[in-house]
DRENZA-818700 format. One line per 10 residues: their letters; for each residue x, y, z of C-alpha. Coordinates in steps of 0.05 Angstrom, whole numbers, plus 5000, padded with zeros to 4 digits. Layout:
<sites>
A) X/Y/Z  ...
</sites>
This chain:
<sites>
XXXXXXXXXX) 5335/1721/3864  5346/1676/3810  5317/1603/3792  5388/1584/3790  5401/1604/3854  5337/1583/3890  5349/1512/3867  5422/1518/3895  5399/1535/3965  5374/1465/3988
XXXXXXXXXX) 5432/1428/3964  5476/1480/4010  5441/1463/4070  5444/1388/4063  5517/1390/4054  5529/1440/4122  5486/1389/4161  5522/1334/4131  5587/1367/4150  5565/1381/4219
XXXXXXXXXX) 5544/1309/4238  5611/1290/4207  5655/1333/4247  5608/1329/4321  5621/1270/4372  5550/1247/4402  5589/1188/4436  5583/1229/4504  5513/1241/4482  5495/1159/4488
XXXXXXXXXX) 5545/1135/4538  5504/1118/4599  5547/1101/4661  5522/1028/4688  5519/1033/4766  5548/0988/4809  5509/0949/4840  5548/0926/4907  5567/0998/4925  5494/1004/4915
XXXXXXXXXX) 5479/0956/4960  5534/0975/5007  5509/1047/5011  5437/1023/5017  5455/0970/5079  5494/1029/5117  5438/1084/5110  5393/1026/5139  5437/1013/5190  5434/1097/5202
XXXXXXXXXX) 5364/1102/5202  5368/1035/5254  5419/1076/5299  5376/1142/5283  5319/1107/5307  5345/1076/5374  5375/1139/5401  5302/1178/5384  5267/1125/5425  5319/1130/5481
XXXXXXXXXX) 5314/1208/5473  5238/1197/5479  5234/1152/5542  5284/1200/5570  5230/1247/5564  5180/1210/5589  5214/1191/5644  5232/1264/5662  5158/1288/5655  5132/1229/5700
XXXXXXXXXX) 5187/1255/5761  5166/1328/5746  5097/1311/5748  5108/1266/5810  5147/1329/5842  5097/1377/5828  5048/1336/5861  5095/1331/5922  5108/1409/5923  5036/1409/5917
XXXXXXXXXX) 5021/1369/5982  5077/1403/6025  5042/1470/6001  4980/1455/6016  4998/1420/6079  5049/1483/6108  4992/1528/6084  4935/1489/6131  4984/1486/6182  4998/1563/6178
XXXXXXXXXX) 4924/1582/6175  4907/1546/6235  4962/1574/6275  4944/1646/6254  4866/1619/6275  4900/1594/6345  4936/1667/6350  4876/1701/6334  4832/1657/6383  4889/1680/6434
XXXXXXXXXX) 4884/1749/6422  4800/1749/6423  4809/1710/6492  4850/1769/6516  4800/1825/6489  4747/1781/6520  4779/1785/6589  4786/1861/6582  4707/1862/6560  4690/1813/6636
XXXXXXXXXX) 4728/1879/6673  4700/1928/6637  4631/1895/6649  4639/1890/6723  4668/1963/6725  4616/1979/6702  4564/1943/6738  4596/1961/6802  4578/2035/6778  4519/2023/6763
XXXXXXXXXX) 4496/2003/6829  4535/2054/6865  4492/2086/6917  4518/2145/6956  4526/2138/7040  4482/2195/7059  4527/2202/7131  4586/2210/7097  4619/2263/7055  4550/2315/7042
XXXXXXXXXX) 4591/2365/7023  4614/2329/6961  4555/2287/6952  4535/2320/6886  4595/2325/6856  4610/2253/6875  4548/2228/6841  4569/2274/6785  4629/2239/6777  4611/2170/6780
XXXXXXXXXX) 4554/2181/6732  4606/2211/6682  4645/2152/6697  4590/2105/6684  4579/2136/6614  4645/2127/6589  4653/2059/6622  4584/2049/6575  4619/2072/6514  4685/2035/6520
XXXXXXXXXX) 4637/1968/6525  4600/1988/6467  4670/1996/6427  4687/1937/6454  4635/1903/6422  4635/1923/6359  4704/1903/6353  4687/1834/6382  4631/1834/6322  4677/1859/6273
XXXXXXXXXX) 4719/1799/6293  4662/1756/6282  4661/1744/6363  4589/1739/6387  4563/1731/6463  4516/1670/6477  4459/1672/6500  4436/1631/6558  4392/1652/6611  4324/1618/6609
XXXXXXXXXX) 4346/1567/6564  4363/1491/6574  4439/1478/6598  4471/1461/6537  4544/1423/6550  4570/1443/6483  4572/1518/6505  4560/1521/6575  4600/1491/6644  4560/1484/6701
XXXXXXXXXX) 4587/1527/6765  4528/1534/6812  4457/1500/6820  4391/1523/6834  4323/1507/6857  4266/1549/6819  4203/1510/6821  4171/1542/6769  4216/1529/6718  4239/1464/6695
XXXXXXXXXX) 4296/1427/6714  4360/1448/6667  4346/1507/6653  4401/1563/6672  4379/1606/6721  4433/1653/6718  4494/1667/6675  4555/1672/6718  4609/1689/6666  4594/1702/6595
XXXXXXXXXX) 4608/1656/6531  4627/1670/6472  4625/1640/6399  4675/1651/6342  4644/1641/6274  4620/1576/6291  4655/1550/6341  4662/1559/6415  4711/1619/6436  4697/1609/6517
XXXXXXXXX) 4647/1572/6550  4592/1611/6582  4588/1590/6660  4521/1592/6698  4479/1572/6741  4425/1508/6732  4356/1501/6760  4363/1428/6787  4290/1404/6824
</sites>
């Protein structure tokens, strides 16, 4: 390249940049738009007015709320009660039904005991029927033994049932579990004490299932 030319060069790029800054618009460039200030504040008052409106219905929405948790709570409790109030209710009827049924198996036990008793102090009538006499006592010893058996079953159920027989012969009369049928007059024992038990008691769990009646030594 020439000295000629490289001197030429600048002056060529001066007068395209001249040329373009003649022939481009930067009026668009500068032009800001002013705003206008009452729309602003127009638009500003109704978004406050919005956010008032906005607020109010969330607070409404919120007590709403409120007001529904405090009746679900409050019927909750309710259910709660009734629940727990049917469910006592239920409990001790099934515990009256059950009491009902031990009575019964209790009653069966009082036979069976006597039965059994009764067999027990069989004695056999020499003056009548010899020719049987051993098979008779045969019989009724067999008949003892299973009589023995079926009271022992008995029993176990009772105790499975939590049904336990009191106690009460030799011991002071006790009104809680005993009822007073018959007195006596031992003077070598001391006046209350039962003498003889006339019909067994019973106690369920803790309480009393029958009351044991006896007999009291009474000086």
């Amino acid at each position: 390249m020439t000295t000629e030319n490289q001197q030429n060069q600048p002056d060529e790029l001066l007068a395209s940049l001249r040329q373009y800054l003649q022939e481009t618009d930067f009026a668009h460039l500068t032009a800001v738009d002013q705003p206008d200030l009452a729309t602003l504040f127009t638009d500003l008052s109704g978004l406050k007015t919005e956010v008032k409106a906005e607020s109010r219905q969330f607070k409404a929405t919120l007590d709403t709320l409120s007001e529904a948790v405090a009746t679900l709570k409050t019927d909750n409790q309710t259910l709660a009660d009734e629940l727990a109030v049917a469910a006592e209710r239920l409990q001790q009827r099934q515990r009256e039904l059950e009491r009902g049924l031990l009575l019964e198996f209790v009653d069966i036990y009082d036979r069976l005991s006597e039965g059994y008793r009764a067999l027990q102090n069989y004695r056999p009538v020499d003056a009548l029927f010899n020719h049987s006499k051993k098979q008779d006592v045969r019989f009724i010893e067999s008949l003892g033994k299973g009589q023995e058996i079926t009271l022992k079953r008995l029993e176990q159920l009772l105790q499975r049932r939590r049904v336990y027989p009191l106690d009460c012969v030799g011991k002071p009369f006790d009104a809680r579990t005993m009822a007073t049928l018959d007195i006596g007059q031992d003077p070598q024992l001391e006046n209350g004490i039962v003498l003889e038990e006339l019909r067994k008691g019973f106690l369920f769990e803790d309480q009393v299932l029958r009351l044991a009646e006896v007999k009291v030594n009474k000086l």
